[in-house]
N, C-alpha and C positions, 0 to 999 in steps of 0.2 A: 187776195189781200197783199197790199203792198207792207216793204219789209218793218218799215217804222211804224205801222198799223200793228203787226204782229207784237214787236217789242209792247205797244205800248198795252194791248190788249191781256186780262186780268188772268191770271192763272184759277181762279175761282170764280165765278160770278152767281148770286142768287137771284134771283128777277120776282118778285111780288110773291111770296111764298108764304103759302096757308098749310099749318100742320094740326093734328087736333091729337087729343086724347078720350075718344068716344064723342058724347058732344062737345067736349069741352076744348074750345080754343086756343093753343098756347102760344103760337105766332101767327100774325095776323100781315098779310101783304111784307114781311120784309123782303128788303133789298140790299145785297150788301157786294163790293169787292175787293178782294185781295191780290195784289199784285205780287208778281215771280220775287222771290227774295224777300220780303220782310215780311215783317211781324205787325199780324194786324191781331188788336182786343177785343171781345164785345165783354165792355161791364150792365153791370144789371143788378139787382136786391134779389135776395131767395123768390125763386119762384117766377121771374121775368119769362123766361124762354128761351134762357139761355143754350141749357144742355139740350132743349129739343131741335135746336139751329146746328148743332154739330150732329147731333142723332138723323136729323133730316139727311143733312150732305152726306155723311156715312152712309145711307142706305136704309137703317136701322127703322126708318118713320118713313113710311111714305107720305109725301104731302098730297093736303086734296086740291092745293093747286098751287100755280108758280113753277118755276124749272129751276133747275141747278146746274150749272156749264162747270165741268173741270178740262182743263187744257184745250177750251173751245169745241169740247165738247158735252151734247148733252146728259149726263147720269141721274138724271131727275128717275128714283124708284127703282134702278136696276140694282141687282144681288150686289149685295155689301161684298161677297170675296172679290168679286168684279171689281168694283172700285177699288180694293187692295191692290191688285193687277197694274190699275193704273196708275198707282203712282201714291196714291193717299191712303194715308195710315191714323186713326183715329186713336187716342191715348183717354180710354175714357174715365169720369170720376168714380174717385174710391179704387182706383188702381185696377183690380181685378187682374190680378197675376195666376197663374196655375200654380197653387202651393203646395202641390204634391210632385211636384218638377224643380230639379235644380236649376239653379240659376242662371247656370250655363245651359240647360235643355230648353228653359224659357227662353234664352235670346236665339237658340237654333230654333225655334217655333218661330218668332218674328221673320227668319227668313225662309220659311216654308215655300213661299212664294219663288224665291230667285234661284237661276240655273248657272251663275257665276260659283260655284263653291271653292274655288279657289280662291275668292277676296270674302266668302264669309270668315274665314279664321284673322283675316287681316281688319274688318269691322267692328270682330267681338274686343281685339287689342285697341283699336278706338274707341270702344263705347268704355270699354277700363280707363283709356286715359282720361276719360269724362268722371266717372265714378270709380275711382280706386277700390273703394270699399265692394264693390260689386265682384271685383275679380278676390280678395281675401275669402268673400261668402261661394265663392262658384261652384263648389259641391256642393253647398246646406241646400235643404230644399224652402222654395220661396215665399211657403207662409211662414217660417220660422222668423223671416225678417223684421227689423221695426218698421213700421210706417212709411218714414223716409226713405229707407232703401228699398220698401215695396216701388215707393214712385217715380225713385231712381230705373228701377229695375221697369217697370211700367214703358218707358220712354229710352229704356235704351232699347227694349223689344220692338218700340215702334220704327227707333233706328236701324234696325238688323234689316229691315226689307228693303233699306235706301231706296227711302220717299223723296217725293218732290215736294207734300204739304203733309202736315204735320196738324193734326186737330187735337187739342191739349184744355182737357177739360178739369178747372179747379185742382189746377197741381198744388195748392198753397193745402188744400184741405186736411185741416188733422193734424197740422204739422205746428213745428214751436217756428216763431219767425226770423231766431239763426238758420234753421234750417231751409226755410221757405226761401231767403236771400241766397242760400246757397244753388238751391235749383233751381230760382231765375238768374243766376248770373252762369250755369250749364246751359241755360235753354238760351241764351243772348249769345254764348261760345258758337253752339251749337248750327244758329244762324249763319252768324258773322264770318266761319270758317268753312263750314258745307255747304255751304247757299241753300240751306231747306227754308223752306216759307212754312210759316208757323199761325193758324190762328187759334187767339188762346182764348179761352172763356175762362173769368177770373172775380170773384167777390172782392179780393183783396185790391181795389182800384189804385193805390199807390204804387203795387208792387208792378199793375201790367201798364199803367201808365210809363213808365220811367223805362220797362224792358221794350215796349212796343212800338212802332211805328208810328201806325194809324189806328185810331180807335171808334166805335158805335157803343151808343150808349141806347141799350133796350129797357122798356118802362111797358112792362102789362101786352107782350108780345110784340110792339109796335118798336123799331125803331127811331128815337125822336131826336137823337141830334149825333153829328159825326164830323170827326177833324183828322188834323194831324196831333198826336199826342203831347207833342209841348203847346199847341195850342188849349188843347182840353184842359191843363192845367190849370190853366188859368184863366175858365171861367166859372166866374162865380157857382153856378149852380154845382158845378162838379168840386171847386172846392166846399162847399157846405155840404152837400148833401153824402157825398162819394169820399172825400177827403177830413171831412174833419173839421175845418177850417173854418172860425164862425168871425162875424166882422166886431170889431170892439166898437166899445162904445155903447151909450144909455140903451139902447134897444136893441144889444146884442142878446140879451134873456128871454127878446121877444120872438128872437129869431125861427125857431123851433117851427112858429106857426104859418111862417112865409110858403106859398106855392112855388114850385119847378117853374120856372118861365121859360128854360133851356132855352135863353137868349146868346 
């Protein structure tokens, strides 16, 4: 592979990927890729296939077909601590912190993995300067936290192993939406200054629009339409259906009943 092949080639790549849940289907042929450094979205309605597209890449799902390439290579099915190893670190929804561990033994768990221990004490004052409030709580132990600070604390554990990708499932969830602005504009920091690549799965389509890159928009396991994220903006179907945004005028009231054309 020549050099600007490599540059240009996807730090993630999913190739026709079939995952199920007993019989039941929840992605069907996706294909998706994320490139070295940004922040790629998949949005989707409760129940798309979202969490099982991050569940799959982790490990976590085996799929019953399709392959999964990280750093060009293939991880399709092998042990999830495996894929920790190499580099990808999974922040899944609903936080799931060990709350019977301080907050500080929590972020020495996300580096379980690394044999640097000299820059873990230098990482943990990083992921502070991201969340202040994480070093105030660092003796309490981590279920005592609110919500927010769980998924504050969620994502700085996933920092402690310094990943190369970062899988950031429904960080808005549960949260009030001062707060929700606050840790996408950490997770945009968090980017823009480590160079970690980030794919997020997010409901709140305003909020991953605006922090993301590039975006896939999943509909019933199937991916059906993908851009660059100021492009998604503004089109139609993602402003009405995803955004809010319904057109004026006499048969704006009618709107409701129009089909996806994801033109």
């Amino acid at each position: 592979m020549n050099m600007a092949a490599a540059i240009d080639k996807p730090i993630l790549e999913l190739q026709n990927v079939e995952s199920a849940y007993g019989p039941i289907r929840a992605i069907r042929g996706v294909s998706l890729r994320v490139k070295r450094g940004e922040i790629a979205t998949v949005l989707g309605s409760n129940g798309a296939g979202k969490t099982t597209i991050l569940k799959t890449i982790s490990g976590i799902i085996d799929p019953r077909k399709g392959t999964v390439e990280f750093k060009g290579h293939n991880i399709t099915a092998i042990d999830p601590a495996a894929i920790v190893q190499r580099g990808l670190m999974h922040v899944p929804e609903g936080r799931e912190v060990f709350p019977l561990l301080s907050v500080r033994d929590n972020l020495l768990m996300g580096a379980y993995t690394r044999r640097d221990r000299d820059h873990v004490a230098r990482d943990i004052e990083a992921v502070f300067g991201y969340f202040p409030i994480l070093r105030e709580r660092a003796s309490q132990d981590a279920g005592l936290l609110s919500g927010g600070q769980q998924q504050m604390l969620a994502i700085s554990r996933a920092l402690m192993a310094n990943p190369e990708l970062i899988l950031l499932d429904e960080p808005s969830l549960g949260l009030s939406p001062l707060l929700t602005k606050e840790i996408f504009e950490i997770v945009v920091r968090i980017n823009r200054e480590r160079g970690t690549t980030l794919l997020l799965v997010e409901q709140n389509a305003n909020m991953a629009l605006n922090a993301a890159d590039y975006g896939y928009v999943l509909e019933n396991g199937r991916i059906v339409m993908e851009d660059s994220c100021d492009k998604l903006r503004e089109k139609d179907d993602i402003k009405e259906f995803y955004l809010g945004m319904k057109d004026e005028g006499v048969r704006a009231d009618r709107r409701w009943k129009k089909k996806k054309t994801w033109r």
